[in-house]
C-alpha positions in Angstrom: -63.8 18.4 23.7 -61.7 15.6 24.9 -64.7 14.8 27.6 -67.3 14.5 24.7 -64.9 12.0 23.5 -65.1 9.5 26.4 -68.6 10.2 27.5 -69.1 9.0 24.0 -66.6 6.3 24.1 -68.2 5.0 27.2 -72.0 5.4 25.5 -71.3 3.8 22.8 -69.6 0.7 25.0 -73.0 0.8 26.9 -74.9 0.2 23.7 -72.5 -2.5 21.9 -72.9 -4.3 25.8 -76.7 -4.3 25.2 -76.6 -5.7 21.7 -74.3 -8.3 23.4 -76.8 -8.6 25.8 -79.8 -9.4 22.7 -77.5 -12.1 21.1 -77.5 -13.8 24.6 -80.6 -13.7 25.2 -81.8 -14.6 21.7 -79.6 -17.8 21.5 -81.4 -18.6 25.1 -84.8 -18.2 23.8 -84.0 -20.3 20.4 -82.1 -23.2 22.6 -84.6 -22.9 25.7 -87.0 -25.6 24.5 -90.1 -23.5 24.3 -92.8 -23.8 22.2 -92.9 -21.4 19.2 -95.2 -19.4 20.5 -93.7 -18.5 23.2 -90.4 -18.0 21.9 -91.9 -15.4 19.3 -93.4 -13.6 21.9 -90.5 -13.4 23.9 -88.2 -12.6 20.4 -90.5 -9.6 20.3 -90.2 -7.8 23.1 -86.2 -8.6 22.8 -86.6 -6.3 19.5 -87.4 -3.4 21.6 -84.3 -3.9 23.8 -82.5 -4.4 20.5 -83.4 -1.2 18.8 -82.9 0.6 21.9 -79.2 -0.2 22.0 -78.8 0.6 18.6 -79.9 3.7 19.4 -77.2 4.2 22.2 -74.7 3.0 20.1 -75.2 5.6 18.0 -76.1 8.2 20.0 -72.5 7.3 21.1 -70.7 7.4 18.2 -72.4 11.0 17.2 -70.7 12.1 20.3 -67.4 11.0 19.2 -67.5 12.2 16.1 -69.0 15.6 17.3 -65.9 15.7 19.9 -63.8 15.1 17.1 -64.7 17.5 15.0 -64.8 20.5 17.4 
């Protein structure tokens, strides 16, 4: 079970990166000097990206706790 471990480990890496990667690209959008408009539009489809690597994240952490417990 020790491989569930790290292939969650690694999965749940991936999905703190991409929430990393949201904040980033948030604080661009907000600084970037576009109209509001535009930066809802874009906020919105960051959302997406957002919940996606929330799901990973705990996808990820499932797996470490599964590998734990067996």
């Amino acid at each position: 079970m020790t491989i569930l471990i790290v292939i969650g480990a690694v999965t749940t890496f991936l999905g703190i990166a991409g929430l990393g990667y949201c904040i980033r690209e948030a604080m661009r959008i907000r600084t970037g000097g576009m109209s509001p408009e535009e930066s809802k539009v874009k906020l919105r489809g960051l959302v997406a990206v957002n919940m996606a690597a929330v799901g990973v994240a705990f996808l990820g952490l499932a797996m470490v706790v599964a590998g734990v417990i067996l």
